[in-house]
C-alpha positions as MATLAB code, in Angstrom:
seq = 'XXXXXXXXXXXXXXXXXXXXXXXXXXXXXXXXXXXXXXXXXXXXXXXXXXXXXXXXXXXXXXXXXXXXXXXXXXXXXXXXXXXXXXXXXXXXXXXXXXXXXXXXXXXXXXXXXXXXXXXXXXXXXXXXXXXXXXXXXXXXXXXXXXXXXXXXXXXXXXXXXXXXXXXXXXXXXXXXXXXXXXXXXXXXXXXXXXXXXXXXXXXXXXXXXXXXXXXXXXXXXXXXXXXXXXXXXXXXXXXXXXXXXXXXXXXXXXXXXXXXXXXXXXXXXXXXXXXXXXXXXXXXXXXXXXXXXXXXXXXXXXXXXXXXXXXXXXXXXXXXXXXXXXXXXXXXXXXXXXXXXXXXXXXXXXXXXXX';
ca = [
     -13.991    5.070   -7.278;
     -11.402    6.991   -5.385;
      -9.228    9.286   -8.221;
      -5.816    8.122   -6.063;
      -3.934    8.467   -9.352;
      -4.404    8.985  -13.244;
      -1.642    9.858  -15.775;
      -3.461   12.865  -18.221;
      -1.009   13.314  -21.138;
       1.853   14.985  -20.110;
       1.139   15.220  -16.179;
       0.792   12.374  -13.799;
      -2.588   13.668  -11.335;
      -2.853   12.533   -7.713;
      -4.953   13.580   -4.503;
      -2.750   15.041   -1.873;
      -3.359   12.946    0.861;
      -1.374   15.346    3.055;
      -4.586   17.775    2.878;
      -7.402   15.480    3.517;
      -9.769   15.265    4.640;
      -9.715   19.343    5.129;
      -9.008   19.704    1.493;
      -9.193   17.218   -1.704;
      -6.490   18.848   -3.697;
      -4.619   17.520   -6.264;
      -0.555   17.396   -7.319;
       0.225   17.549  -10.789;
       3.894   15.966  -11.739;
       5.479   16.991  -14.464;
       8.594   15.150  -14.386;
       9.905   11.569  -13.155;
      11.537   13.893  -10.159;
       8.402   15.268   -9.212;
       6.931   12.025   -9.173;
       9.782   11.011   -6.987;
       9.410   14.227   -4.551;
       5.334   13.258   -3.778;
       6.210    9.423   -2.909;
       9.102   10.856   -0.653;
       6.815   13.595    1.197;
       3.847   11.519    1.159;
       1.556   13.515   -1.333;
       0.966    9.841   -2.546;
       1.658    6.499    0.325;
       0.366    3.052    0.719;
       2.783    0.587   -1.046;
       0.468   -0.541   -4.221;
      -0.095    3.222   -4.978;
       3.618    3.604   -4.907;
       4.499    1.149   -7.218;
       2.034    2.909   -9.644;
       3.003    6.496   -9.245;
       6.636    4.945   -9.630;
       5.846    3.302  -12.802;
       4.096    6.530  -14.212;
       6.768    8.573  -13.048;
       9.260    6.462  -15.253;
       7.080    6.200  -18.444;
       6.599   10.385  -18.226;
      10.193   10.766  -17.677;
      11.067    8.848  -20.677;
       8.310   10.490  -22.627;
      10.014   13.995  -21.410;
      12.978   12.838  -22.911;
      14.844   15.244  -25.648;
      17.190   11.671  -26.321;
      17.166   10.882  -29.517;
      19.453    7.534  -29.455;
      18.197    4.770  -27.488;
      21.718    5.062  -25.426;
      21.354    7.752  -23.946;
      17.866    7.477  -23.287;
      18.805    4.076  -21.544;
      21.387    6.400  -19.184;
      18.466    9.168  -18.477;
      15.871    6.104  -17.338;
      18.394    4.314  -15.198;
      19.132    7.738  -13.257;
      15.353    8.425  -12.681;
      14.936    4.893  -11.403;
      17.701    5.302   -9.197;
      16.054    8.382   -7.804;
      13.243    6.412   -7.641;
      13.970    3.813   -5.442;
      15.416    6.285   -3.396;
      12.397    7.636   -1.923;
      10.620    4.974    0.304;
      12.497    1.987    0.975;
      10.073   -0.018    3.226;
       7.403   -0.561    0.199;
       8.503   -3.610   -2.092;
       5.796   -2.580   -4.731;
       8.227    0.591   -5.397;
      10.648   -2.013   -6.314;
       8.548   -4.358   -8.240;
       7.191   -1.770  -10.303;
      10.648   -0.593  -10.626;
      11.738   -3.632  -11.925;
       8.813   -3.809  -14.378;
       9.926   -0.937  -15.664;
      13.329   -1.884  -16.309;
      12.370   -5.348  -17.992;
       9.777   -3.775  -20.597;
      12.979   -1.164  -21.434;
      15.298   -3.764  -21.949;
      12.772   -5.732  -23.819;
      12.549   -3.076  -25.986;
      16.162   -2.133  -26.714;
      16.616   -6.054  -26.943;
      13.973   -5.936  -29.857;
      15.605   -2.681  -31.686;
      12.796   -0.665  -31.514;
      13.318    2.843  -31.449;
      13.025    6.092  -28.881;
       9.318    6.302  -29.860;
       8.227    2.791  -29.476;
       9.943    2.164  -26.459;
       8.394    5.404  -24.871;
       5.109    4.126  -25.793;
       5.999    0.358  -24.837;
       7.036    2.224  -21.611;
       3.260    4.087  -21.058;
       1.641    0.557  -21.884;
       3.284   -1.351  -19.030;
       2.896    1.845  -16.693;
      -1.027    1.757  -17.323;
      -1.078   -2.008  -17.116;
       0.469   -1.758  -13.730;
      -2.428    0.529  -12.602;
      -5.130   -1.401  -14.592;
      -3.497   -4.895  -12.683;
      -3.568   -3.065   -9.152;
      -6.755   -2.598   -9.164;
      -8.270   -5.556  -10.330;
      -6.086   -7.466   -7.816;
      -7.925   -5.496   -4.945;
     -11.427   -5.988   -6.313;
     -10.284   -9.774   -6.243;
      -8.518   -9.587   -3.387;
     -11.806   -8.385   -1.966;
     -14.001  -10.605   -2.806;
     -11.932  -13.784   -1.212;
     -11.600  -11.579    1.502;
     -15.187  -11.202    2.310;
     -15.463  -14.971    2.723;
     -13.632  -14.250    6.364;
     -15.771  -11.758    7.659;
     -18.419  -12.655    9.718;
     -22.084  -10.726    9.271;
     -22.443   -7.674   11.584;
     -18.577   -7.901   12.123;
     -17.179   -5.370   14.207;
     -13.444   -4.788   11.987;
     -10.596   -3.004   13.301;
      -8.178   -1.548   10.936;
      -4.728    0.174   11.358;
      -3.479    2.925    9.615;
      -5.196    3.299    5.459;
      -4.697    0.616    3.119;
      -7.958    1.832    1.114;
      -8.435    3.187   -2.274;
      -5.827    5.931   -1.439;
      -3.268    3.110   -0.479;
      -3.817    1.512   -3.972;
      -5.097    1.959   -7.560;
      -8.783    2.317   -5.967;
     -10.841    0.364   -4.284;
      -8.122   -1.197   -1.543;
      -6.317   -3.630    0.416;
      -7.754   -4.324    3.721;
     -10.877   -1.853    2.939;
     -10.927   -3.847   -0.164;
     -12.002   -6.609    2.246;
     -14.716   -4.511    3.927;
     -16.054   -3.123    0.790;
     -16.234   -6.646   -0.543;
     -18.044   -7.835    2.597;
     -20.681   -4.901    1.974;
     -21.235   -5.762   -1.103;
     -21.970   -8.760   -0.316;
     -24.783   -7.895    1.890;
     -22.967   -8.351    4.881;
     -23.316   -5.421    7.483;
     -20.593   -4.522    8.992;
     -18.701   -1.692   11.492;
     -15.191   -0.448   11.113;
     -12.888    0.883   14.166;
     -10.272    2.896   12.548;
      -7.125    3.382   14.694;
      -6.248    7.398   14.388;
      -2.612    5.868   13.442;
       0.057    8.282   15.209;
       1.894   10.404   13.874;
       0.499   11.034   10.437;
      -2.953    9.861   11.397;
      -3.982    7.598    8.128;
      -6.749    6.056    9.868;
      -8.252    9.159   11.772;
      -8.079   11.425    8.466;
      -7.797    8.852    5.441;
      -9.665    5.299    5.949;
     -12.495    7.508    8.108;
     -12.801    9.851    4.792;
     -13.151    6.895    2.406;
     -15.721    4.525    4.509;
     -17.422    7.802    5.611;
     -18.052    8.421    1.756;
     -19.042    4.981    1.196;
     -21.520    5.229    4.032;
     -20.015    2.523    6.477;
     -20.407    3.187   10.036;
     -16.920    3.939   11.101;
     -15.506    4.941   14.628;
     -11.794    6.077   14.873;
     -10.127    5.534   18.210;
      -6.636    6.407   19.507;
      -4.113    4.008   19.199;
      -3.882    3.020   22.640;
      -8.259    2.322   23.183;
      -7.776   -0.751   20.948;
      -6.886   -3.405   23.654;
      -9.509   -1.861   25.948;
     -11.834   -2.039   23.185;
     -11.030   -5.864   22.588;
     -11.427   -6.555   26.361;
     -14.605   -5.439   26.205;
     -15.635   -7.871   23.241;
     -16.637   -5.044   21.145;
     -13.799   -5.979   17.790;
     -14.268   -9.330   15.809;
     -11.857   -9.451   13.454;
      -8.783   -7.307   12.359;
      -7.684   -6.383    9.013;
      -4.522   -4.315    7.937;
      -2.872   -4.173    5.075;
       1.009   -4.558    4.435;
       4.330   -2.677    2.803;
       5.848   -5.298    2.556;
       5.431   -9.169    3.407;
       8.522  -11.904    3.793;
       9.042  -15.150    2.378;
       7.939  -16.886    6.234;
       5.218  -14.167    6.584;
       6.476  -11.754    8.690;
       4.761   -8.431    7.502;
       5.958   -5.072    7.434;
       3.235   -2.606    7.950;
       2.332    1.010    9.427;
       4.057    1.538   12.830;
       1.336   -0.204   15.451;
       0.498   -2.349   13.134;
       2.735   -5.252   15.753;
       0.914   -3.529   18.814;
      -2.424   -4.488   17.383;
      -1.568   -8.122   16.617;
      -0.235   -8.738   19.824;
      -3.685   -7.470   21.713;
      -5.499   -9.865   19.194;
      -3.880  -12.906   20.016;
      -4.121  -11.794   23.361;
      -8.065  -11.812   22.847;
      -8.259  -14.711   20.684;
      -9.254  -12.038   17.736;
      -8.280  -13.478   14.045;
      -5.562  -11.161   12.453;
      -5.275  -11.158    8.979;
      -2.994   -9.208    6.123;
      -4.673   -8.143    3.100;
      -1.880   -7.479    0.051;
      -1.743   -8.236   -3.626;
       1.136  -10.599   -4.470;
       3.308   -7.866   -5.434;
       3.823   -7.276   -1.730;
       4.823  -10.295   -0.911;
       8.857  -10.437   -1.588;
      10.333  -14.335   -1.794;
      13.612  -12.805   -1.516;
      13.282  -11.256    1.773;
      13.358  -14.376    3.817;
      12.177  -12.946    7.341;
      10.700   -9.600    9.027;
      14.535   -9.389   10.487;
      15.735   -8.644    6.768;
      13.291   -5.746    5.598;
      14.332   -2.208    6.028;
      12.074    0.109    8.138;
      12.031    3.505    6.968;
      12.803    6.479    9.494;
      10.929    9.671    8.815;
      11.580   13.361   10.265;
      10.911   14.281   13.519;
       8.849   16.908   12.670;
       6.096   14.341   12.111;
       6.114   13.389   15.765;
       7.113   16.734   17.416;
       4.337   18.787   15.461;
       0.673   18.203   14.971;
      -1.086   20.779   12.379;
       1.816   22.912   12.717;
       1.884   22.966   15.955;
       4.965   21.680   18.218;
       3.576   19.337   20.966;
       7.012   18.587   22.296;
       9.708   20.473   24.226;
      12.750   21.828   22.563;
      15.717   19.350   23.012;
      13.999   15.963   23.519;
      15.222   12.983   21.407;
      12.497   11.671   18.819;
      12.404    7.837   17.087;
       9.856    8.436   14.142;
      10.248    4.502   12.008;
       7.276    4.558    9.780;
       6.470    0.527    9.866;
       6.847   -2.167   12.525;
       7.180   -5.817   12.028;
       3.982   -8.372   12.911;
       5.904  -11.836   13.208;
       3.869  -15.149   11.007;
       3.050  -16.205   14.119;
       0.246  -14.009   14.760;
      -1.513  -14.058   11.508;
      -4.052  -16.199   11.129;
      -3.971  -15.710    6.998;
      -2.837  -13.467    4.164;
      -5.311  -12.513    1.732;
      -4.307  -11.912   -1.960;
      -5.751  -11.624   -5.144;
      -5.199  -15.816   -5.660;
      -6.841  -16.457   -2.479;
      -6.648  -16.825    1.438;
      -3.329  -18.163    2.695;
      -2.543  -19.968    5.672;
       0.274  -20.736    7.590;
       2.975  -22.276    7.218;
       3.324  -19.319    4.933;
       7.023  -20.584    4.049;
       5.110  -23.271    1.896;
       1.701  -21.321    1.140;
       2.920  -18.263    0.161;
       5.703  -20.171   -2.457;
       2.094  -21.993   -3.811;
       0.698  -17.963   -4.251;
       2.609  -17.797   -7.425;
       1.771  -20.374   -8.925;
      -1.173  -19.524  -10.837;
      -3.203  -22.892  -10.219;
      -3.029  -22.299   -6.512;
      -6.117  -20.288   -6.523;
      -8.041  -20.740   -3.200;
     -11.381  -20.802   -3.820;
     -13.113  -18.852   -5.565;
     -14.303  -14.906   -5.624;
     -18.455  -14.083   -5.173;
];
């Protein structure tokens, strides 16, 4: 298993995804704002592994704490989270975990415990968040793998792997779960302009797990389909409305367009804590724009003129229309996902059932 994230006493540990695959390094926060700063400059991205550094960022903040009165410990937590949600607003699982976080807090001060208990109430929901993440991908998985055919040829967009997540992953959750269910199958990994998640983060991880991947630009994939050489596309999601519009990595819409085009089945692959009720359309979520510099410099190096005008949103919108189902720990879903996705939550509405 990928070591995306781990909380080691007083130090939440991740891989800095910014260095691979040159370099596996790792960041070690030491505060809730440190936490904060590695979400916001992408040391740590894909929305499930937000919502857990988030949560671990907010339980070693409050264990960092010098309060000794639950009072002002409530007023130091409520500023981190506020810094917190600050940093990427396009993920929902930031949010969510967020939220979480505020619940078992007020739960706690609700209950009279005191600075210590609710600190360690605080650590318990922050490693059940983690623990809960990544048993909904190996779930998520496994229904998954029910849609891929054998010898599939997948294309993916942008990583929602084990770095994207607690371990294991989202839409390479799928395509681990088809492997290991004997099913052999290829990956095509769009490169994913400008900070190149597929060409330097789902390549590492499938490379490692010895699946025969082939990153391509962003613009071979319709070629690619028009030759009949891609059966089936996977992605994975930041953040998924209540009709099933789903936000995702910026060509993520691109790709679904050229499927449909090609008669390809497009699927989303996303634990429920993606999927936001409240959001009621792709219209409503916010899209995150990120610096320039990620589209005017490669490696360091400027590949644009001085003076030009750059557009750098991080996630496009695929409309319902063009996914053919959404793939979650509870099951496959289908449209009309303003009815199936409602039936997600409700914990009898599993569909089928995991290998």
């Amino acid at each position: 298993m990928l070591p995306t994230i781990a909380r080691e006493d007083d130090v939440v540990v991740m891989i800095d995804q910014r260095k691979l695959p040159a370099q596996e390094t790792y960041v070690r926060c030491r505060t809730a704002a440190e936490v904060a700063r590695a979400i916001k400059t992408m040391v740590i991205r894909g929305a499930p592994a937000i919502g857990v550094a988030a949560a671990y960022g907010l339980a070693l903040g409050v264990r960092k704490s010098q309060a000794t009165g639950t009072q002002k410990l409530a007023a130091e937590f409520y500023r981190m989270c506020e810094v917190m949600a600050a940093t990427r607003p396009t993920a929902v699982n930031l949010f969510w975990a967020i939220d979480r976080m505020k619940e078992t807090f007020a739960v706690a001060a609700r209950a009279g415990e005191s600075v210590d208990q609710i600190k360690d109430r605080l650590d318990r929901e922050a490693q059940a968040i983690h623990d809960e993440d990544l048993a909904s991908c190996r779930a998520l998985g496994a229904f998954g793998a029910a849609v891929v055919p054998d010898e599939a040829r997948i294309l993916t967009h942008c990583n929602a792997g084990a770095l994207a997540t607690a371990g294991y992953g989202t839409a390479l959750g799928v395509i681990r779960g088809a492997v290991e269910q004997g099913k052999r199958v290829t990956v095509l990994a769009d490169e994913t302009r400008p900070f190149l998640q597929g060409a330097r983060l789902t390549a590492w991880e499938l490379v490692r797990d010895g699946i025969q991947t082939t990153v391509i630009t962003d613009n071979m994939a319709g070629a690619i389909m028009s030759m009949g050489q891609i059966d089936l596309v996977v992605v994975g999601a930041d953040r998924i409305a209540a009709n099933g519009d789903t936000a995702n990595k910026i060509g993520t819409y691109t790709v679904a367009v050229l499927a449909r085009e090609h008669n390809i089945p497009f699927y989303v692959a996303a634990p429920l804590s993606t999927i936001d009720l409240q959001t009621p359309d792709g219209q409503h979520i916010p899209i995150e724009e990120r610096s320039a510099r990620e589209v005017t410099h490669m490696a360091g190096s400027q590949v644009t003129p001085d003076g030009v005008l750059i557009r750098n949103p991080a996630f496009d919108v695929t409309p319902h229309r063009f996914i053919a189902g959404i793939i979650t720990e509870r099951g496959v879903f289908r449209p009309p996902f303003i009815e199936s996705l409602k039936r997600a939550f409700d914990e009898r509405a599993v569909v089928g059932a995991p290998h």
